[in-house]
Backbone and ligand atoms as CSV (ligand in chain L), in Angstrom:
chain,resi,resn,atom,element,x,y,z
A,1,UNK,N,N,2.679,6.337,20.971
A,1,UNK,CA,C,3.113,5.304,20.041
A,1,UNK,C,C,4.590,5.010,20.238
A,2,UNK,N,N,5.153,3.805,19.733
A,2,UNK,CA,C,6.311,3.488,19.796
A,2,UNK,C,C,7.531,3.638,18.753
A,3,UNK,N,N,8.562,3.610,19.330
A,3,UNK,CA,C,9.106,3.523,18.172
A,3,UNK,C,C,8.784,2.932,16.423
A,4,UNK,N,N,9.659,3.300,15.403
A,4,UNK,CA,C,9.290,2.816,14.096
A,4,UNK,C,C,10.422,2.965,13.428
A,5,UNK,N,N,10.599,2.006,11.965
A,5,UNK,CA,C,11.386,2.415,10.888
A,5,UNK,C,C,10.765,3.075,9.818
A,6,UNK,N,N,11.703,3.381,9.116
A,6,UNK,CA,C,11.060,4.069,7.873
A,6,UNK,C,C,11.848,3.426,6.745
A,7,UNK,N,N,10.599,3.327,5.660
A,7,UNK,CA,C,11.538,2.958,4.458
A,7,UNK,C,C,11.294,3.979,3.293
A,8,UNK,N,N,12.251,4.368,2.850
A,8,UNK,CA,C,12.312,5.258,1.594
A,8,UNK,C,C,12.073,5.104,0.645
A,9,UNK,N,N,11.486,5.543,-0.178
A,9,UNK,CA,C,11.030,4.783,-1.523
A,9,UNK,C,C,10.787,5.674,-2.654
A,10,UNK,N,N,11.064,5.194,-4.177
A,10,UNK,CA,C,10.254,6.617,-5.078
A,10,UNK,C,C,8.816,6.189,-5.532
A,11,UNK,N,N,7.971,6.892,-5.270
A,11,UNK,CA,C,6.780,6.314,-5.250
A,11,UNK,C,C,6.481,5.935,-7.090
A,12,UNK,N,N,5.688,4.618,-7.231
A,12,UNK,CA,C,5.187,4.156,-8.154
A,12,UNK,C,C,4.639,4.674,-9.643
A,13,UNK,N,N,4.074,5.924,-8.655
A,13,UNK,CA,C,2.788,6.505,-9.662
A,13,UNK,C,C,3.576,7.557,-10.294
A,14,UNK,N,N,4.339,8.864,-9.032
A,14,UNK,CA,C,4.291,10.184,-9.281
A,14,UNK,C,C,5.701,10.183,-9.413
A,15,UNK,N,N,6.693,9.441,-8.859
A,15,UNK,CA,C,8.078,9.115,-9.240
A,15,UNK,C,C,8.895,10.276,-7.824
A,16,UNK,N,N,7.860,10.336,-7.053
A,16,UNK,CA,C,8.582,11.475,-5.895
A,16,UNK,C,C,8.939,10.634,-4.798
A,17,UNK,N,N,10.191,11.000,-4.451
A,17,UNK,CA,C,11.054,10.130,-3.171
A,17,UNK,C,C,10.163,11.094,-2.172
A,18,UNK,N,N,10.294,9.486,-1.787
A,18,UNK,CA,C,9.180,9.338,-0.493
A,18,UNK,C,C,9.018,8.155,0.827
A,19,UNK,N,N,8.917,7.944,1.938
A,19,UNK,CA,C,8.995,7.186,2.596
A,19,UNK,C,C,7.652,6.527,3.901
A,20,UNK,N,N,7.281,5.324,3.965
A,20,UNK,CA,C,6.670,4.711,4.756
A,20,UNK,C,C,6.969,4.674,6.373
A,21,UNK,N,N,6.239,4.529,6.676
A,21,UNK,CA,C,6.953,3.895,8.497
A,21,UNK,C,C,6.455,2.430,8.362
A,22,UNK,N,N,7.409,1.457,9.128
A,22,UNK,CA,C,7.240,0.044,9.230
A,22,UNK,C,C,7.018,-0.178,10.863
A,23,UNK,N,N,6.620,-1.291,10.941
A,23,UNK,CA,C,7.098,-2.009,12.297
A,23,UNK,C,C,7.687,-3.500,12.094
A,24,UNK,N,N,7.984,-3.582,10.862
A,24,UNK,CA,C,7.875,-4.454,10.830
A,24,UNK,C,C,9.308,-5.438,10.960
A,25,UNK,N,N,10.299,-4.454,10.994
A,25,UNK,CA,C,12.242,-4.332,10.933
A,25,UNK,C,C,12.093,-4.584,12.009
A,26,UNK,N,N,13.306,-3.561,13.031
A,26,UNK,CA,C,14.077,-3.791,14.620
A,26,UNK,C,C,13.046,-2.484,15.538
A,27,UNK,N,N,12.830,-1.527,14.833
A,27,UNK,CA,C,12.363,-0.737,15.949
A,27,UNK,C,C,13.186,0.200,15.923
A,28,UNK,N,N,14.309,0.525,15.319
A,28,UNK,CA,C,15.620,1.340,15.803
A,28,UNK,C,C,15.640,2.515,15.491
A,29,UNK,N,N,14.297,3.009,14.806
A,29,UNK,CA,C,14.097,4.182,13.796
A,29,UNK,C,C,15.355,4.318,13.116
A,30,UNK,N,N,15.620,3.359,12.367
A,30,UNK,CA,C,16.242,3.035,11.376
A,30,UNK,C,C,15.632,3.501,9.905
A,31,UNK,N,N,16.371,3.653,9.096
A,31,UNK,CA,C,16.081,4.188,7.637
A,31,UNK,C,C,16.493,3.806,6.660
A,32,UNK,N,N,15.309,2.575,6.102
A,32,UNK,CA,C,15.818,1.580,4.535
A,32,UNK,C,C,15.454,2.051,3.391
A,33,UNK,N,N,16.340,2.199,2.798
A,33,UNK,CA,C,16.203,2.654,1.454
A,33,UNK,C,C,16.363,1.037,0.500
A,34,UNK,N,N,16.033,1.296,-0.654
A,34,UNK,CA,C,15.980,0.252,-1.649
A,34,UNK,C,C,17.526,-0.183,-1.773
A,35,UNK,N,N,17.471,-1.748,-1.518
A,35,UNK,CA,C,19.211,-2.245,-1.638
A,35,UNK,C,C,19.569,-2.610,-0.159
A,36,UNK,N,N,18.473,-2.084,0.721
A,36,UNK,CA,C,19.223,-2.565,2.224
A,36,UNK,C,C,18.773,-3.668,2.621
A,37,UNK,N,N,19.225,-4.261,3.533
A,37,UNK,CA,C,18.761,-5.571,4.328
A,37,UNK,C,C,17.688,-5.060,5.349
A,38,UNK,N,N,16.342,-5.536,5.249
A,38,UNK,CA,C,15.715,-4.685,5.998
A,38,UNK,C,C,15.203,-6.089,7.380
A,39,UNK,N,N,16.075,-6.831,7.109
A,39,UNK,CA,C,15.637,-8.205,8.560
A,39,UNK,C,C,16.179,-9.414,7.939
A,40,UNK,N,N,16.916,-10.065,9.239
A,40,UNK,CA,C,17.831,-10.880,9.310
A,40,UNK,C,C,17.622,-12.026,8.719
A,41,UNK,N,N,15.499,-12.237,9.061
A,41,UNK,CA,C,14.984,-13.189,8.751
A,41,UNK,C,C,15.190,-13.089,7.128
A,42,UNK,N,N,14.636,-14.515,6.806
A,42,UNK,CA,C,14.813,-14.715,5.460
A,42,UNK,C,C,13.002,-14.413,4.852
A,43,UNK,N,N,12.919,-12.881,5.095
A,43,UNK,CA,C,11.486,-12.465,4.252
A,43,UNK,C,C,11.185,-12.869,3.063
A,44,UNK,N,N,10.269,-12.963,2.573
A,44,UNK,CA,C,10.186,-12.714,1.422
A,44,UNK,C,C,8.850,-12.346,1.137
A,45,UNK,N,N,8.119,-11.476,0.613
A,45,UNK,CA,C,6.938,-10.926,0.577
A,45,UNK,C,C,7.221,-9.783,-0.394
A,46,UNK,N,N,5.874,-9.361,-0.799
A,46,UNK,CA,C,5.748,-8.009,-1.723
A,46,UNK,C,C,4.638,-7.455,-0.540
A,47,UNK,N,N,5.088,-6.216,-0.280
A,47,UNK,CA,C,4.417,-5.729,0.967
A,47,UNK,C,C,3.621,-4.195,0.448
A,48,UNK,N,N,2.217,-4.365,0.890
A,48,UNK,CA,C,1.707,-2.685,0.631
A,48,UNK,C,C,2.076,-2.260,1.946
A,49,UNK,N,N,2.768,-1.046,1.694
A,49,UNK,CA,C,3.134,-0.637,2.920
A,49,UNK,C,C,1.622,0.292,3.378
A,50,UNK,N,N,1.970,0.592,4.530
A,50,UNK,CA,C,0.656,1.787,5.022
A,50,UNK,C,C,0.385,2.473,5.185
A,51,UNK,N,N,1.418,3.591,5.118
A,51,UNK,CA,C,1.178,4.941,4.493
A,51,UNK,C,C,1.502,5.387,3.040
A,52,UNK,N,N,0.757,6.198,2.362
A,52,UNK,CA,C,0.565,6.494,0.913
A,52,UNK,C,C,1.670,7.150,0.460
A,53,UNK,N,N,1.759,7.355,-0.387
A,53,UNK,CA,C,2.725,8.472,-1.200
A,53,UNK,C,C,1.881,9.756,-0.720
A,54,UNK,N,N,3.279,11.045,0.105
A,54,UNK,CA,C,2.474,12.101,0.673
A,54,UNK,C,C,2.067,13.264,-0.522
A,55,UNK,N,N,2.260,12.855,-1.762
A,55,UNK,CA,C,2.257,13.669,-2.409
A,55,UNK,C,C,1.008,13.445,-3.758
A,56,UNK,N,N,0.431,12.283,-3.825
A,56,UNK,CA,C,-0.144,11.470,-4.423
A,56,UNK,C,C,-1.609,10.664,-4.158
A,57,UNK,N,N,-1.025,10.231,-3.012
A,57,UNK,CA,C,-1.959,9.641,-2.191
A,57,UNK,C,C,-1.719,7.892,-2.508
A,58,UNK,N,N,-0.985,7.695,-3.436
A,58,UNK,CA,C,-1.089,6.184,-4.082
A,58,UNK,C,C,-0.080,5.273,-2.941
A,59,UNK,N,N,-0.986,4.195,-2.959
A,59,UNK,CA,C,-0.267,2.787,-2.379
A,59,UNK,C,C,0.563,2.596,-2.841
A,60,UNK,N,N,1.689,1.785,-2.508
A,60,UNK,CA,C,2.563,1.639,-2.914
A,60,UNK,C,C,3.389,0.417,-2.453
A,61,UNK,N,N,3.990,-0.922,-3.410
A,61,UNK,CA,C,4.041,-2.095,-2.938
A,61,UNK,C,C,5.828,-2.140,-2.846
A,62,UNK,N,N,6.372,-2.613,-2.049
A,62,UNK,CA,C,7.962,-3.295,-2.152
A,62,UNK,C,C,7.738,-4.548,-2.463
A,63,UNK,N,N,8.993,-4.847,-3.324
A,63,UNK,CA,C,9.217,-6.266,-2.830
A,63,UNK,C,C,10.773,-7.023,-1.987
A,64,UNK,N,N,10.346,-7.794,-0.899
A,64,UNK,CA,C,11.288,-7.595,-0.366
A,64,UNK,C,C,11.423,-9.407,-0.206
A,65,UNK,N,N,13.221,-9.693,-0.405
A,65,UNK,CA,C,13.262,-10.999,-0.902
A,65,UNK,C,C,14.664,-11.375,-0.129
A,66,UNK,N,N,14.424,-12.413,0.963
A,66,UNK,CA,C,15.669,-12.843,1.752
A,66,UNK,C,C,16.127,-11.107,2.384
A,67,UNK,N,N,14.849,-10.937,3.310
A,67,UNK,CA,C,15.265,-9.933,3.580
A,67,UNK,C,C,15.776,-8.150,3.333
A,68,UNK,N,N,15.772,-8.279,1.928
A,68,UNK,CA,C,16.413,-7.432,1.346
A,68,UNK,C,C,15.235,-6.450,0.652
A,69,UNK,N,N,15.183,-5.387,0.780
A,69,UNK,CA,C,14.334,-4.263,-0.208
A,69,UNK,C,C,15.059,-4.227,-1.462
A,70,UNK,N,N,14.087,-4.762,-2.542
A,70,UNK,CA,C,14.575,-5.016,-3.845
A,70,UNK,C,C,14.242,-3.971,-4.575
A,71,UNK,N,N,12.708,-3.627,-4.369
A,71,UNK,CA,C,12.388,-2.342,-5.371
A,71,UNK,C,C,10.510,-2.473,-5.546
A,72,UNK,N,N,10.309,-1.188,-6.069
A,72,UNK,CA,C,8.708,-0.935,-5.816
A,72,UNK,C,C,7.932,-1.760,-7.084
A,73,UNK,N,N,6.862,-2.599,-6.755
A,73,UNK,CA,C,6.558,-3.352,-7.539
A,73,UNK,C,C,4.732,-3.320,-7.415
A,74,UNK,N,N,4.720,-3.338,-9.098
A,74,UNK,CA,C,3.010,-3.235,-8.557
A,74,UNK,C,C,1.884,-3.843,-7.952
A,75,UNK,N,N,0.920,-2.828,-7.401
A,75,UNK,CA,C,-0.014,-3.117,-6.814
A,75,UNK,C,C,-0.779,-4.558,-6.832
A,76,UNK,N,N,-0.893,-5.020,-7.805
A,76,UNK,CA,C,-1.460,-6.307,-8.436
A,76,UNK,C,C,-0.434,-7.332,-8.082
A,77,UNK,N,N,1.113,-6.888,-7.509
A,77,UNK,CA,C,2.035,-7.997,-7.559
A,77,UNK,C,C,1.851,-8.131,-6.057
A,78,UNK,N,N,1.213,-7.376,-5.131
A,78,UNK,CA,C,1.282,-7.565,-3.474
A,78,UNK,C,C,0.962,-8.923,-2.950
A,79,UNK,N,N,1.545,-9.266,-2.326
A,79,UNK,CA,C,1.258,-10.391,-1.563
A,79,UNK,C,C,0.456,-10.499,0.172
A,80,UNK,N,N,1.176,-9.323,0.450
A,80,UNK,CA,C,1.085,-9.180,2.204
A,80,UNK,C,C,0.606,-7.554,2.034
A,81,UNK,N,N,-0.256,-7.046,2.692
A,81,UNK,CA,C,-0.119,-5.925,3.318
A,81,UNK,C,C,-0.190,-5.557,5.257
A,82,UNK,N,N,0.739,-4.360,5.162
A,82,UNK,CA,C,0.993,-4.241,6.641
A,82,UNK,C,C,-0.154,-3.298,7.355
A,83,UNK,N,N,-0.389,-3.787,8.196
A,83,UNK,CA,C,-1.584,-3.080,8.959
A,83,UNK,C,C,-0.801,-2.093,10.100
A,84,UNK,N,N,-1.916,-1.334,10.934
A,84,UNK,CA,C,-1.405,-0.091,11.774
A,84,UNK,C,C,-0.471,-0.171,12.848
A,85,UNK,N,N,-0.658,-1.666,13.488
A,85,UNK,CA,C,0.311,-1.900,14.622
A,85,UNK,C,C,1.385,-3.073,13.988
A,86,UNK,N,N,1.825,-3.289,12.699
A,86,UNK,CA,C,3.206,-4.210,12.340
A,86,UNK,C,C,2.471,-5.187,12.184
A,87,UNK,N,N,1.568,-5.373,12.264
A,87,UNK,CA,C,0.892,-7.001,11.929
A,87,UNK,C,C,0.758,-7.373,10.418
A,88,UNK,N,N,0.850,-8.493,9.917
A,88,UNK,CA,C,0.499,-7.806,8.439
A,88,UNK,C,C,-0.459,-9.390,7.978
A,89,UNK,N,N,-1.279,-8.833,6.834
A,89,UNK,CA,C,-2.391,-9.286,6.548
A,89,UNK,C,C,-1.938,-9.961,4.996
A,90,UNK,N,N,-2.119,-11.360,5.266
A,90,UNK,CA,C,-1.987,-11.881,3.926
A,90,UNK,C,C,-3.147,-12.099,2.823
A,91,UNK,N,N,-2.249,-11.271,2.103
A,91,UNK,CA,C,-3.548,-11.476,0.836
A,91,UNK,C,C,-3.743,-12.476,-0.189
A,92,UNK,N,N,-4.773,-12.323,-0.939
A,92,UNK,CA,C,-5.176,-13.377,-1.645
A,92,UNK,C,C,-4.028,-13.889,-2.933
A,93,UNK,N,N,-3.847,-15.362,-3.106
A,93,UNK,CA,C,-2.761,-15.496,-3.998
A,93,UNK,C,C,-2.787,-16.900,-4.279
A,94,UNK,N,N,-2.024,-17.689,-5.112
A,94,UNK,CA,C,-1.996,-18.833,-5.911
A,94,UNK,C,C,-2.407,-19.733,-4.750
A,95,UNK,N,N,-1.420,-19.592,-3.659
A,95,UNK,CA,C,-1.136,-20.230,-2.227
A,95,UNK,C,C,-2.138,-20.479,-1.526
A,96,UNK,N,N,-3.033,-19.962,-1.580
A,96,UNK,CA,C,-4.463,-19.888,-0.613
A,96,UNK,C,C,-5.259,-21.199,-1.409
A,97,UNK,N,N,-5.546,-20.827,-2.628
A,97,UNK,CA,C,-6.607,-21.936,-3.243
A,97,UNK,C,C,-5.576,-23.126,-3.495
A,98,UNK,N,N,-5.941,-24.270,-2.251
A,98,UNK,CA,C,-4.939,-25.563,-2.398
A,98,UNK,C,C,-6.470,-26.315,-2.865
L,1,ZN,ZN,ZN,3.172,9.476,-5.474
């Protein structure tokens, strides 16, 4: 496998700092914590990331806005989730039913 980032996070449920791997940043095995710029682009998504809380097991959503990791937001608020190789899968939302 290739390189990855990681983002840090306190998980939702159990409140234990804890962290994801992305592909979805630079690659630099870089390490975002909540408050960083996590891409240049102007993101904006609420993302389930794809690995669980290791302590829990629970999903767990960011939301990340002009780039920036804002903070963990719930499950029901996801927009995008990221799949195994950085691809990410848009989910169902206002936007879809035109
Ligand atoms: Zn947890």
């Amino acid at each position: 496998m290739g390189m990855y980032d990681m983002i840090e996070y306190t998980c939702s449920n159990c409140a234990k700092e804890t962290y994801a791997q992305t592909k979805l940043a630079s690659c630099f095995l870089t390490v975002y914590k909540i408050g960083d710029f996590f891409s240049e682009e102007n993101i904006n998504m609420n993302l389930i990331m794809k690995d669980e809380c290791d302590k829990c097991q629970s999903k767990n959503c960011i939301m990340i806005k002009d780039g920036k990791i804002i903070q963990t937001v719930p499950l029901e608020k996801a927009t995008h989730q990221e799949e195994s190789f950085g691809n990410v899968t848009k989910l169902n939302d206002e936007k879809d039913s035109r």
